[in-house]
C-alpha positions as CSV (number, residue, x, y, z in Angstrom):
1,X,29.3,-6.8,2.9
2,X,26.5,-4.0,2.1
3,X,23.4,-3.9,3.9
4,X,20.1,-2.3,4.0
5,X,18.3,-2.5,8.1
6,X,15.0,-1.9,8.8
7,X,13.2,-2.2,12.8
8,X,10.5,-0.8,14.1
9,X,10.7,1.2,17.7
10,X,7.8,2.1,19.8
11,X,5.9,4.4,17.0
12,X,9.0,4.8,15.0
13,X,10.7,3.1,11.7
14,X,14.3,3.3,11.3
15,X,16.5,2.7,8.3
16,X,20.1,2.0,8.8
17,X,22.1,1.3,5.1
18,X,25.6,1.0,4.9
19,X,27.8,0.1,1.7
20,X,30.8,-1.1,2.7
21,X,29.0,-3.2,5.6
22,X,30.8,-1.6,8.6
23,X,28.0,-2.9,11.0
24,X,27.1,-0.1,13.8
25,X,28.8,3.0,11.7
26,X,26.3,2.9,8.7
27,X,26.5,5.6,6.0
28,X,22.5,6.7,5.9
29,X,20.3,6.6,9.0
30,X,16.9,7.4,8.6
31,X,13.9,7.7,11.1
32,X,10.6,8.0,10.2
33,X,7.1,7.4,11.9
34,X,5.8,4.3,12.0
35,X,4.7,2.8,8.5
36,X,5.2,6.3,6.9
37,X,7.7,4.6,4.6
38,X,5.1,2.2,3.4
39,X,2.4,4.9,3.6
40,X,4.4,6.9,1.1
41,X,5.4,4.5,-1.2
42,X,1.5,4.6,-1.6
43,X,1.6,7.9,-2.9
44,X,4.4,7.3,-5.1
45,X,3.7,8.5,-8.6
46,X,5.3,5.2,-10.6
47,X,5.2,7.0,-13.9
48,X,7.6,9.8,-13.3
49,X,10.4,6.9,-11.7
50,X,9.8,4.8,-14.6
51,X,12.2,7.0,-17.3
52,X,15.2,6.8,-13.8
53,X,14.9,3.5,-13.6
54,X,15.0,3.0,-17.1
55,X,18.4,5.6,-17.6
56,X,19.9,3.7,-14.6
57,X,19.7,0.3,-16.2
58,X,20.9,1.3,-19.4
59,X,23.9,2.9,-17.5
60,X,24.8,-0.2,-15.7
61,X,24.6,-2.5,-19.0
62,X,27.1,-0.6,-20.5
63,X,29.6,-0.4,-17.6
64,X,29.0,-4.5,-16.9
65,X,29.2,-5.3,-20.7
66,X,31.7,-2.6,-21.7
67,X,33.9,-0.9,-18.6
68,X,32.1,2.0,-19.5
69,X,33.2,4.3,-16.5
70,X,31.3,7.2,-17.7
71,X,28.0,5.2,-17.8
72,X,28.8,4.1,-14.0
73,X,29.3,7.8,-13.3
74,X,25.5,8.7,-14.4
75,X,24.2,5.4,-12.9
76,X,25.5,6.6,-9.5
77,X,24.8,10.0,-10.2
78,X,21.0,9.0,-11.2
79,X,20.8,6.3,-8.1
80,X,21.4,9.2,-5.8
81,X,18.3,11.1,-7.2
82,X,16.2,8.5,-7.0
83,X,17.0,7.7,-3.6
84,X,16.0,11.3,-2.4
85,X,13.0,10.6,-3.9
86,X,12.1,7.6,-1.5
87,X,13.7,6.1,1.3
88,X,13.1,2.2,-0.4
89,X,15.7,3.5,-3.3
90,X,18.2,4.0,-1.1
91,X,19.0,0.5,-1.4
92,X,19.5,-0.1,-4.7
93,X,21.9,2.9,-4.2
94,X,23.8,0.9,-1.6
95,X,23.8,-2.2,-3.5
96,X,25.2,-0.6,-6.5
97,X,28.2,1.3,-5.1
98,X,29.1,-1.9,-2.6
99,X,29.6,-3.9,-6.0
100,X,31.4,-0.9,-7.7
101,X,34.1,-1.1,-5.3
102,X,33.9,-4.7,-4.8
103,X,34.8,-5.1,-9.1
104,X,37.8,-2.5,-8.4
105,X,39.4,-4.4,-5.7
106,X,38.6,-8.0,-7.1
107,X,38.2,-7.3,-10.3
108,X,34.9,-9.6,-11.6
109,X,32.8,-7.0,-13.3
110,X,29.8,-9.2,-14.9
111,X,29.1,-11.6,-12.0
112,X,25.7,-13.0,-11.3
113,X,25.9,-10.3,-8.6
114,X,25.9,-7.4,-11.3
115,X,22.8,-9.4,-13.1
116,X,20.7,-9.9,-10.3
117,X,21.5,-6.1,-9.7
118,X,20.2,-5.5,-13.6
119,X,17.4,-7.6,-13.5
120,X,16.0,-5.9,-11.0
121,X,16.4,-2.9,-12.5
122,X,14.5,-3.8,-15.3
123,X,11.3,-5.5,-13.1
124,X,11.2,-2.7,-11.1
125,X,8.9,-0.4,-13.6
126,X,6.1,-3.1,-13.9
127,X,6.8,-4.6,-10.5
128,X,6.1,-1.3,-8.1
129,X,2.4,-0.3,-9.3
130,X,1.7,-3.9,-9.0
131,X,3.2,-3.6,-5.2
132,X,0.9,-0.6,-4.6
133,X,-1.9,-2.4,-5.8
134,X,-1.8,-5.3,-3.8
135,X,-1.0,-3.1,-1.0
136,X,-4.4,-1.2,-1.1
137,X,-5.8,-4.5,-1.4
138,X,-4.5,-5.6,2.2
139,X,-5.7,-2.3,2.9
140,X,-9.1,-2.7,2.2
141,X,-9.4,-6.2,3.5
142,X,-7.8,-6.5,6.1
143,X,-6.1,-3.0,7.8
144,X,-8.8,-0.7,7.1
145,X,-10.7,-0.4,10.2
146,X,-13.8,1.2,8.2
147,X,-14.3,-1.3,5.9
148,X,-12.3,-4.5,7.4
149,X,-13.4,-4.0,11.3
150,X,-10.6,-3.9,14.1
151,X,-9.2,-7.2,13.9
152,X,-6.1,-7.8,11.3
153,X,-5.3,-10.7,13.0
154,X,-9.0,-12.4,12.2
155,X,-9.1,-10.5,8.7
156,X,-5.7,-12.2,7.7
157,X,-6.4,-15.5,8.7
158,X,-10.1,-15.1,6.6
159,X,-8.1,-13.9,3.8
160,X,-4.9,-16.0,3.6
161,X,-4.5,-20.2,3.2
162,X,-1.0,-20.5,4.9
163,X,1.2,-18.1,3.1
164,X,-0.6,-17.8,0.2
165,X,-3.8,-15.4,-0.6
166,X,-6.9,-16.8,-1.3
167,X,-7.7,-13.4,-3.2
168,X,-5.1,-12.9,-6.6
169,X,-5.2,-9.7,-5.9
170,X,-3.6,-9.5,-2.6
171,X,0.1,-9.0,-1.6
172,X,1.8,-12.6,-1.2
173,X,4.3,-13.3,2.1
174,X,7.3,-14.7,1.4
175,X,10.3,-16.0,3.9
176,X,12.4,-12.3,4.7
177,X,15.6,-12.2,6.3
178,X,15.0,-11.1,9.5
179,X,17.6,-10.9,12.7
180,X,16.7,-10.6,16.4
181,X,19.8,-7.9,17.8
182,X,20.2,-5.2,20.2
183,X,19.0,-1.8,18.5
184,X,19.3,0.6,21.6
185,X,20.7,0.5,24.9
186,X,18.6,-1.9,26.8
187,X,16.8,-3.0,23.7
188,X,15.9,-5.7,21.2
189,X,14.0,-5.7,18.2
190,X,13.6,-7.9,15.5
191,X,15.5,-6.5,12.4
192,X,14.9,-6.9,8.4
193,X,18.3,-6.8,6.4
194,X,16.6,-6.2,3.6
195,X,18.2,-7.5,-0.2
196,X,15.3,-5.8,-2.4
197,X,12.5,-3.2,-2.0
198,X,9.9,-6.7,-2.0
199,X,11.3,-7.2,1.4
200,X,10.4,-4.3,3.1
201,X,6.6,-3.9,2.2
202,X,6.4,-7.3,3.4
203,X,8.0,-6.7,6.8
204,X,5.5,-3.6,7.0
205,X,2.2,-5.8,6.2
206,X,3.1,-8.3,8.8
207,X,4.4,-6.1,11.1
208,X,0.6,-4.2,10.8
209,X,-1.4,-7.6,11.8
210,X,1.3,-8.7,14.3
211,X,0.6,-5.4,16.5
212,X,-3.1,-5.7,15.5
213,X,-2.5,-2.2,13.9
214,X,-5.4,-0.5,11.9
215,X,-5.1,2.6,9.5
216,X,-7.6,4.9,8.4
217,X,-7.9,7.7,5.5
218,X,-7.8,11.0,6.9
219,X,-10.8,13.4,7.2
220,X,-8.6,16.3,6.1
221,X,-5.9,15.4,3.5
222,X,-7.5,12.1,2.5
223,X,-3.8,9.9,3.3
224,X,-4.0,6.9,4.7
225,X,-2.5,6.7,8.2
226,X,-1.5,4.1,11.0
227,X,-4.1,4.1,14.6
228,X,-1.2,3.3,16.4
229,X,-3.1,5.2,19.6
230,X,-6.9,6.0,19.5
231,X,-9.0,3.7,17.4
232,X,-11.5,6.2,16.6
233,X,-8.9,9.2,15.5
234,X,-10.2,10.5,12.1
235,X,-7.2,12.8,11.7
236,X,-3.6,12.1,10.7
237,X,-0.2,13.2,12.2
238,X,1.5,12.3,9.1
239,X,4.4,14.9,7.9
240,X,4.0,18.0,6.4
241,X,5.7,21.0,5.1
242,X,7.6,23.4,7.0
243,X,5.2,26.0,8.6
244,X,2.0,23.8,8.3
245,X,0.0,22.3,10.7
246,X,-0.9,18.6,11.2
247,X,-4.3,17.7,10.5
248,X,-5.0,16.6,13.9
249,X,-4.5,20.1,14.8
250,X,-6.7,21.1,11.7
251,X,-9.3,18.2,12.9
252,X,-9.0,19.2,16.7
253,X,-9.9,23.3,15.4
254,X,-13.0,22.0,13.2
255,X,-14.3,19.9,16.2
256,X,-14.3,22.5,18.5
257,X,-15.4,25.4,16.0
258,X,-18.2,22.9,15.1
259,X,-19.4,22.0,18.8
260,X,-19.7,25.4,19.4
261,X,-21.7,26.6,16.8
262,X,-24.7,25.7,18.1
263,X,-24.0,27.6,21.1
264,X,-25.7,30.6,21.7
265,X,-23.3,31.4,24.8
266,X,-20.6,31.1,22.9
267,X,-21.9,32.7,19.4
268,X,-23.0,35.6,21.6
269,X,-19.1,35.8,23.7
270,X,-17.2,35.3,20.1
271,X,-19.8,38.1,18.6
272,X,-18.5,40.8,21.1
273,X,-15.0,39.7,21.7
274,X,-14.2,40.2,18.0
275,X,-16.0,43.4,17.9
276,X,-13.8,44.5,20.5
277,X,-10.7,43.0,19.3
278,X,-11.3,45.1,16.5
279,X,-11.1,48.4,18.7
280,X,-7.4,47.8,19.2
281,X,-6.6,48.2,15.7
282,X,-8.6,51.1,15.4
283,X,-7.0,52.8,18.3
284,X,-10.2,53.3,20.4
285,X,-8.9,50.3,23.4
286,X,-5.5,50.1,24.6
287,X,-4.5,45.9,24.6
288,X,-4.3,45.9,28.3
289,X,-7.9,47.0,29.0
290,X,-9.2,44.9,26.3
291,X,-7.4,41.9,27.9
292,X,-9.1,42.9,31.0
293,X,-12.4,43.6,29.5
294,X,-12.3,39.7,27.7
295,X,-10.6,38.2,31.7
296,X,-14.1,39.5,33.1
297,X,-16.2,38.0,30.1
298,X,-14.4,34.6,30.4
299,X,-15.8,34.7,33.9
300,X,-19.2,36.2,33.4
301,X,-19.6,33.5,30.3
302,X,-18.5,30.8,32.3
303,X,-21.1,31.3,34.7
304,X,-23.8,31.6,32.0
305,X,-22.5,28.0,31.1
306,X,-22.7,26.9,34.4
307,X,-26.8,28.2,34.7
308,X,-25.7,31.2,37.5
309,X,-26.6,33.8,35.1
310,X,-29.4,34.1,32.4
311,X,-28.1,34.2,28.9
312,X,-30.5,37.3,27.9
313,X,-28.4,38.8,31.4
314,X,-24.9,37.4,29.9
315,X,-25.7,39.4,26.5
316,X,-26.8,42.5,28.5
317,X,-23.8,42.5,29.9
318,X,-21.9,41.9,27.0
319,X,-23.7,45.4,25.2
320,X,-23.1,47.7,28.4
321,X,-19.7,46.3,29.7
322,X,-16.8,48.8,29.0
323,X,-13.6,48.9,30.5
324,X,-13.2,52.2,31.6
325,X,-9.3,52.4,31.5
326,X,-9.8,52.5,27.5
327,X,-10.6,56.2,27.7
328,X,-7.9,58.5,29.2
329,X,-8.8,61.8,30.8
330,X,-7.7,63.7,28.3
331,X,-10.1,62.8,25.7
332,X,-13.0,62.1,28.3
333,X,-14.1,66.1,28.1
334,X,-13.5,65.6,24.2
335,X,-16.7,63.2,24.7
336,X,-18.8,65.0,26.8
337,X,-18.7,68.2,25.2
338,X,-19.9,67.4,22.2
339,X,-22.5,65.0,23.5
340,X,-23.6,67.3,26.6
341,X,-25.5,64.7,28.0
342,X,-28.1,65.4,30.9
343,X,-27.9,64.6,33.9
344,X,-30.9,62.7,34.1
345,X,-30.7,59.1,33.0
346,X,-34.1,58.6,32.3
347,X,-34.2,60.9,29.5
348,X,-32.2,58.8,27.6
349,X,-31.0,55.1,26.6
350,X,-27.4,54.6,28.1
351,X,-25.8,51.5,29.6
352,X,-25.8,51.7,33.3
353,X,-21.9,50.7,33.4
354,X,-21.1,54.1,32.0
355,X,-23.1,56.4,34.8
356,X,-20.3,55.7,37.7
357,X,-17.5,57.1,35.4
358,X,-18.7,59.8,32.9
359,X,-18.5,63.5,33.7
360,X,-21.9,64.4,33.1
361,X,-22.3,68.6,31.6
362,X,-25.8,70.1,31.8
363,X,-27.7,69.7,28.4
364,X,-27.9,73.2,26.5
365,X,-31.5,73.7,25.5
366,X,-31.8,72.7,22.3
367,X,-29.4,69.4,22.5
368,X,-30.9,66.0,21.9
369,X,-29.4,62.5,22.3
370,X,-30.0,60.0,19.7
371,X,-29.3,55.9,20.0
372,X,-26.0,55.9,17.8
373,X,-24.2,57.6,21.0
374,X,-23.7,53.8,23.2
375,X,-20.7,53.4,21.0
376,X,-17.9,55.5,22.5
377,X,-15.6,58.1,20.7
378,X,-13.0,60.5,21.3
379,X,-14.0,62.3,17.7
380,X,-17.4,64.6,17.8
381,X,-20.3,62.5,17.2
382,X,-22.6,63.8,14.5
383,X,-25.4,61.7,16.4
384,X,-25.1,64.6,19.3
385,X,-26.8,68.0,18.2
């Protein structure tokens, strides 16, 4: 016999669906985080699954009513697609090729089985947005920790008489199969075998307000998503594509850009560092002394945020620090002989830093030094006459 599993695991959901009911060896295993199947089906666009479903019932009238083997063909063929498009299709995929089998070996095409399967079919275009909306129903009352509180449990039983909702527009429970069996080594779990797509946005809900589990809409991407740690996380961990980040990376970088926006430490450190980080590209600061100029800023910023040092003295700093390796000996004389600086420090503006290291050239008589000169170069500076 077919069947269709669904348990939860820690922070996981997993899917087990097998069509020829081999139990333990099924043919599709899926694992998802938890409620992202649910979550999901949220986002589902109904409209463009509509015309599938539509093709796929057709298809299986004919083959029921008429051995049509070519119209089984493109039912299967279409099932398959619409299973890729969401894991709760993948049943109806199952279901269908268990009883195309089943009709081959025992030969009763056009049993209830086959109408119950057709039926469905047929529901399933009016009955999923009605699913969704009901489901963002329970959202708002009940799991949405900004607008229902913390406390499913409390918001359930406020909301629900028995099994039944007191508001129309909720989602209504109804008895689901569910099993109690071993689902990994050392471990049992309840599990849902699962006999339509009804059944397993039910076991969802209830699974939510039995683990008093909240969600939230994301600050970033604006998809609703389970609090199964931190009740005040504002960003999702939800899937993505290949290559991009989660948003509580993205959340995590906007936080800490934002804290430190208002700090002039900080503004002042990331002012200079990308300044010099810029050097490397130009080819005026080799990567090693500009990883050992921004080791000694860590350390003089960190004692600015620590009150040792001023901050007008940490920005001081930042202007007159150089690391000296950056200039090589062979271009130092390029430097000084087209700025022939004095030797007298007075007569001019210069960062102290630079006095211990520069080979300082008598001025010629008629040589001035102007301001633009603090910012080293190997190339002759017009700035020096």
């Amino acid at each position: 016999m077919w069947y269709a599993k669904m348990y939860f695991s820690e922070n996981r959901e997993i899917f087990q669906y097998d069509s020829l009911g081999m139990q333990g060896v099924p043919d599709v295993q899926r694992e998802l985080p938890f409620l992202e199947s649910l979550l999901s089906f949220q986002e589902l666009d109904c409209a463009e699954v509509t015309p599938l479903l539509q093709c796929i019932a057709e298809d299986w009238s004919r083959f029921i009513a008429e051995d049509d083997r070519g119209a089984l063909e493109s039912a299967m063929k279409k099932l398959g697609e619409l299973a890729s498009v969401h894991i709760y299709f993948q049943l109806l995929y199952v279901h269908c090729y268990y009883r195309q089998t089943a009709i081959f070996i025992r030969n009763d095409r056009g049993s209830a089985e086959d109408a119950q399967i057709l039926d469905e079919l047929h529901q399933l275009p009016e009955q999923l947005p009605l699913y969704q909306q009901q489901v963002q129903r329970f959202f708002d009352l009940i799991l949405d920790v900004d607008s229902a509180g913390r406390e499913p449990q409390a918001q359930a039983a406020k909301n629900y008489f028995h099994d039944s909702p007191k508001d129309p527009g909720l989602f209504s429970f109804r008895p689901i199969p569910l099993s109690f069996e071993p689902v990994e080594p050392g471990r049992c779990s309840p599990v849902l075998y699962s006999s339509g797509i009804r059944d397993m946005i039910d076991y969802s809900l209830r699974s939510c307000v039995e683990r008093n589990i909240t969600v939230r809409r994301c600050k970033n991407c604006g998809r609703w998503f389970p609090q199964t740690g931190r009740v005040s996380a504002e960003y999702c961990e939800r899937p993505v594509p290949r290559g991009e980040q989660v948003c509580r990376e993205i959340g995590a970088f906007k936080q800490w850009t934002k804290k430190r926006s208002d700090d002039p430490i900080f503004k002042a450190y990331r002012k200079e560092y990308k300044r010099r980080f810029a050097w490397i590209k130009a080819g005026r600061i080799s990567d090693e002394d500009f990883y050992a100029w921004s080791e000694q800023a860590r350390a003089q910023k960190k004692e600015c945020d620590e009150g040792t040092i001023a901050l007008e003295d940490f920005q001081r700093w930042l202007k007159e620090s150089l690391s000296v390796g950056s200039w090589s000996n062979d271009r130092l004389p390029t430097l000084y002989l087209y700025c022939n600086l004095p030797q007298s420090a007075s007569a001019i503006t210069l960062p102290p830093s630079w006095l211990s290291w520069l080979p300082w050239q008598p001025c010629q008589p008629d040589s001035t030094y102007r301001e633009y000169c603090n910012t080293p170069s190997a190339d002759p500076s017009p700035a020096c006459t």
